[in-house]
N, C-alpha and C positions, 0 to 999 in steps of 0.2 A: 258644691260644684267643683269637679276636677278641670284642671289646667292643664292634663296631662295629654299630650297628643298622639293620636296612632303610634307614631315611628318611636314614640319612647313608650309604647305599651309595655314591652319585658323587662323595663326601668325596674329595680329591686328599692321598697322603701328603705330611705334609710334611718329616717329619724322622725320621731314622734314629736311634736310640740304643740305645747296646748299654752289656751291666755284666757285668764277666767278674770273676765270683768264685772262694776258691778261698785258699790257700796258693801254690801254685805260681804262676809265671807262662810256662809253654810258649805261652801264645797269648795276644790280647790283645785291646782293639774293634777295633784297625787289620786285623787279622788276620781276626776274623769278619766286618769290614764288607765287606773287599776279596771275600771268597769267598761272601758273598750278593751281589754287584755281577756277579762272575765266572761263577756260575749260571743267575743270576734275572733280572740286570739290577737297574738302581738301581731299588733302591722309591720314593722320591722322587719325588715327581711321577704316581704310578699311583693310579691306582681305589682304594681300602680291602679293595672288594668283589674284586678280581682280585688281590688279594697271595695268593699259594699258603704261607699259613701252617705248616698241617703238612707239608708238603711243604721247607719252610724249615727246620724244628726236626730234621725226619729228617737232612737235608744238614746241617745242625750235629754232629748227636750220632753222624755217621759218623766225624767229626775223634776220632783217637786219645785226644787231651789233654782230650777234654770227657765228661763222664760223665751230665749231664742239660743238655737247654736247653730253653727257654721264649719264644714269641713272642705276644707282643699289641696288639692294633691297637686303640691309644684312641680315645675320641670327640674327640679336639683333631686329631687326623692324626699321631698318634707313633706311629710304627711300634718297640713295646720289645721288644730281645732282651736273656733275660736266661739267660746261662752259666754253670755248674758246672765247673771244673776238674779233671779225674782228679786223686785222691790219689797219688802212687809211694810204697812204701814201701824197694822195693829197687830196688838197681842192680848186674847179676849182668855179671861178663865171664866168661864160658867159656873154657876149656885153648885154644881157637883164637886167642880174643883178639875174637870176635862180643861185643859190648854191647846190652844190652836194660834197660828198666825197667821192672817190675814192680807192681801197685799192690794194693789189701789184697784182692781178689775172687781174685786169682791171675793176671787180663789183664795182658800183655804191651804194652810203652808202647816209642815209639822212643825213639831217643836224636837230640837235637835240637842244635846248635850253638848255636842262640840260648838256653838256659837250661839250667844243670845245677843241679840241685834238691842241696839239702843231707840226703842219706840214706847211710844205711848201701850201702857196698860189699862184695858176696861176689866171690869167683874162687878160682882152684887147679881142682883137678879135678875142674870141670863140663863134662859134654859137651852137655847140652842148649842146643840155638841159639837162633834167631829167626827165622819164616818171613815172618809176617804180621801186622802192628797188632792188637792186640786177643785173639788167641788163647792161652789156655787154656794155664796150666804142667802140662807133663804128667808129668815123674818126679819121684818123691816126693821126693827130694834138693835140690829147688828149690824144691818145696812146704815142704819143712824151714825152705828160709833163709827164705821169706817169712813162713812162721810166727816165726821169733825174730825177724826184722827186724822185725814190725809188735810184737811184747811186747815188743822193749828200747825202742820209739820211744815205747812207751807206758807206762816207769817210770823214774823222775826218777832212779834211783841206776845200774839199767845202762847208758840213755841218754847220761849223763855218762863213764862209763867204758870201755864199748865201741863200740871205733871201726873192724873192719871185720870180716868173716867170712871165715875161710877153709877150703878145702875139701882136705885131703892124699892124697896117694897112695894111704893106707887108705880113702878114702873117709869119713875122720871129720871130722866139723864141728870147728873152732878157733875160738875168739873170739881178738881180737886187743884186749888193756886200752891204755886211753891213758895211763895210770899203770903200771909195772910192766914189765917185760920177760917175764915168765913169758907160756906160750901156755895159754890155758883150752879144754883138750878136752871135748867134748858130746857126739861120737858123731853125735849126730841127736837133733830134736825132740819124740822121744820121751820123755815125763813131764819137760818143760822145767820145770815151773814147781819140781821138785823138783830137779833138776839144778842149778837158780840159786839155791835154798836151801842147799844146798853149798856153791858157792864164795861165799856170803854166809857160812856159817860160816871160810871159807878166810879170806877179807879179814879178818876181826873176830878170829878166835881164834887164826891160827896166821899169817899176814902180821905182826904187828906184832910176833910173838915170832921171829922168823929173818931179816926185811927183805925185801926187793924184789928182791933179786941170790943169794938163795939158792937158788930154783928154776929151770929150763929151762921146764916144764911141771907144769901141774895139771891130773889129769884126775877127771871124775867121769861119767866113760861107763858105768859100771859101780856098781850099786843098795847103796846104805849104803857108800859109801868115797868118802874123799879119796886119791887116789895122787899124790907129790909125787916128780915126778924130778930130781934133782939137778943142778944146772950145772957140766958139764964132764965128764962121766960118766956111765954107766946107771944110777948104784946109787940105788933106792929109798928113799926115808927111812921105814924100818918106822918109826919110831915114829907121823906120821902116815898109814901106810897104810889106817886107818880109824876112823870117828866115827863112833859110834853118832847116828842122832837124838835118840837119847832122852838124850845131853848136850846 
């Protein structure tokens, strides 16, 4: 939106300033200023009234990494762009070994050289790839990870604790603990917020009574049970093979 009024229409820009918000940093003002130059040609130096503002903001918010931008043309001659950086929440590599990053809509982000974002990593067996920028997760098994990627990023006790997602041959989701060697099975995002009530009763009631080296796996794929498999063997520990909630 320009601020610029008729009677300073033949106002000359005179300076370009850009503000690239955001957590992340995949782009930067060097990066926006070069590819409005590379378009547009330098505003600098041009009419007020001949800057193709929306036309500018479009070519912005084409860029992968950006999710909103903003341009305004003051009455001094500043030409202000002002950028939103896409959030990622995940970053998925597929059975091929294809990499994509993910952000909370479900859009599809490249993968860039110049910045890797500190987020949750899934892989194991995913078959879905990556075609095009911005495009739409389409099996619900990627829609899973990005569902728990975006609620562990967003609770100070799983955030801390888990550090990647993986995906098995069953096609069952793993959390991978940064404490602990056990693997935490989910199944899928399916009544998550209960699943994670689970193995919060795991950590609190029955981790500190066996240790850290007792289990292989803890799964709670399955509705009112903790199933704890033993390390080094198949054999189930009946005793916790299930907790009621109502403990």
């Amino acid at each position: 939106m320009s601020l610029v009024s008729k009677k300073d229409s033949q106002q000359l820009c005179k300076e370009l300033k850009v503000v690239v918000e955001g957590k992340e940093t995949f782009i930067d003002q060097q990066d926006i200023s070069k590819m409005i130059d590379q378009k547009f040609g330098s505003v600098v130096g041009k009419d007020l009234a001949g800057i193709k503002v929306q036309q500018i903001e479009e070519a912005i918010e084409m860029l992968p990494y950006v999710s909103n931008a903003e341009v305004h043309l003051d009455m001094d001659g500043t030409m202000q762009v002002t950028v939103q950086q896409r959030e990622v929440v995940l970053r998925v590599i597929n059975k091929a070994g294809r990499e994509y990053y993910v952000d909370r809509s479900g859009k599809k982000v490249p993968v860039t050289l110049k910045y890797v974002p500190h987020v949750m990593v899934a892989n194991g067996n995913i078959s879905e790839g990556y075609k095009q920028p911005l495009e739409m997760v389409e099996s619900k098994l990627v829609q899973d990870l990005v569902r728990i990627a975006g609620h562990v990023r967003g609770d100070n006790l799983w955030e801390n604790q888990i550090v990647q997602i993986f995906v098995n041959e069953q096609r069952d989701i793993e959390l991978i603990p940064r404490v602990g060697r056990e693997v935490l099975v989910i199944g899928s995002a399916d009544s998550l917020d209960y699943k994670l009530r689970r193995l919060e009763v795991y950590y609190k009631n029955i981790l500190p009574k066996v240790g850290s080296e007792a289990y292989e796996k803890v799964n709670v794929k399955y509705g009112g049970q903790i199933i704890c498999e033993r390390r080094g063997n198949w054999f189930i520990d009946s005793l916790q093979m299930k907790i009621n909630m109502k403990n």
